[in-house]
C-alpha positions as CSV (number, residue, x, y, z in Angstrom):
1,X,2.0,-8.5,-5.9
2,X,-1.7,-9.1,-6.9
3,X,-2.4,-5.5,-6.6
4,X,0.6,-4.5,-8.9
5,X,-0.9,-7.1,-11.2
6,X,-4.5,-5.8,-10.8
7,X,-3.4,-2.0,-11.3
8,X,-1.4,-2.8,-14.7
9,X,-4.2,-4.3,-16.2
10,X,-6.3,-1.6,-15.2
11,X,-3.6,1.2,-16.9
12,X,-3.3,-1.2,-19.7
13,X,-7.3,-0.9,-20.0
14,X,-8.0,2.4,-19.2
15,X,-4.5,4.0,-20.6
16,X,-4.1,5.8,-17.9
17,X,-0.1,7.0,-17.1
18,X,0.9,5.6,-13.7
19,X,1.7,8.9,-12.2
20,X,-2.1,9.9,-12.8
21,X,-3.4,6.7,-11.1
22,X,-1.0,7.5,-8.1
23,X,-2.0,10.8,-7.9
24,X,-5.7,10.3,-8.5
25,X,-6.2,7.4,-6.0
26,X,-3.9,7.8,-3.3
27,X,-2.2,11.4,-4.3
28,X,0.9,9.9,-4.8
29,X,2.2,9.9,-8.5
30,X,5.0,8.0,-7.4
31,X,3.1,4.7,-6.7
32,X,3.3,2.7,-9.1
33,X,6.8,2.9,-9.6
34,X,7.4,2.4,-6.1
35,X,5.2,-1.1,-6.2
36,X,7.0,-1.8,-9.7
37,X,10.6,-1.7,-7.5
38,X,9.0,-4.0,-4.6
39,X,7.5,-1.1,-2.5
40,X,4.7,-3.1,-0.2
41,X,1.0,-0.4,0.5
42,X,-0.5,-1.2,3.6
43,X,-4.0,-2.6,3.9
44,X,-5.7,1.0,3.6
45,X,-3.6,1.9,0.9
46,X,-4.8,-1.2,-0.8
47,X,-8.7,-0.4,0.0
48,X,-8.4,3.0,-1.1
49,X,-6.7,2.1,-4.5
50,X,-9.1,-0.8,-5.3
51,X,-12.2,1.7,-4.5
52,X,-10.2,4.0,-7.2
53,X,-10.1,1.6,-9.8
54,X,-14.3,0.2,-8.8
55,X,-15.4,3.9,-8.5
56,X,-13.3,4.8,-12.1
57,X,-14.5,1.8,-14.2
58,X,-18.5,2.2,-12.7
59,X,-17.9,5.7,-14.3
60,X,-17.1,4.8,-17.7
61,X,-19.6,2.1,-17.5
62,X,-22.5,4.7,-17.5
């Protein structure tokens, strides 16, 4: 559930619609939803999605 957490702030931050962050970070628009019903990503899943969100925010740092 961390990740859930972690992603929602991020959408919240960003404003970024969930089926973008799906599709952007794992090209699956359904994600988020998914993870909102109890829907559990494996540990890749995870690593990819968290490199997303790092890779996204250094972005808009610059």
């Amino acid at each position: 559930m961390h990740l859930l957490r972690t992603i929602e702030r991020f959408l919240k931050e960003t404003g970024m619609p969930p089926t973008r962050f799906g599709r952007e970070a794992v090209r699956d628009p359904r994600l988020v939803l998914d993870m909102r019903n109890g829907r559990e990503p494996g540990d890749r899943m995870k690593r990819r999605v968290e490199h997303f969100m790092n890779i996204y925010q250094e972005g808009s740092a610059r």
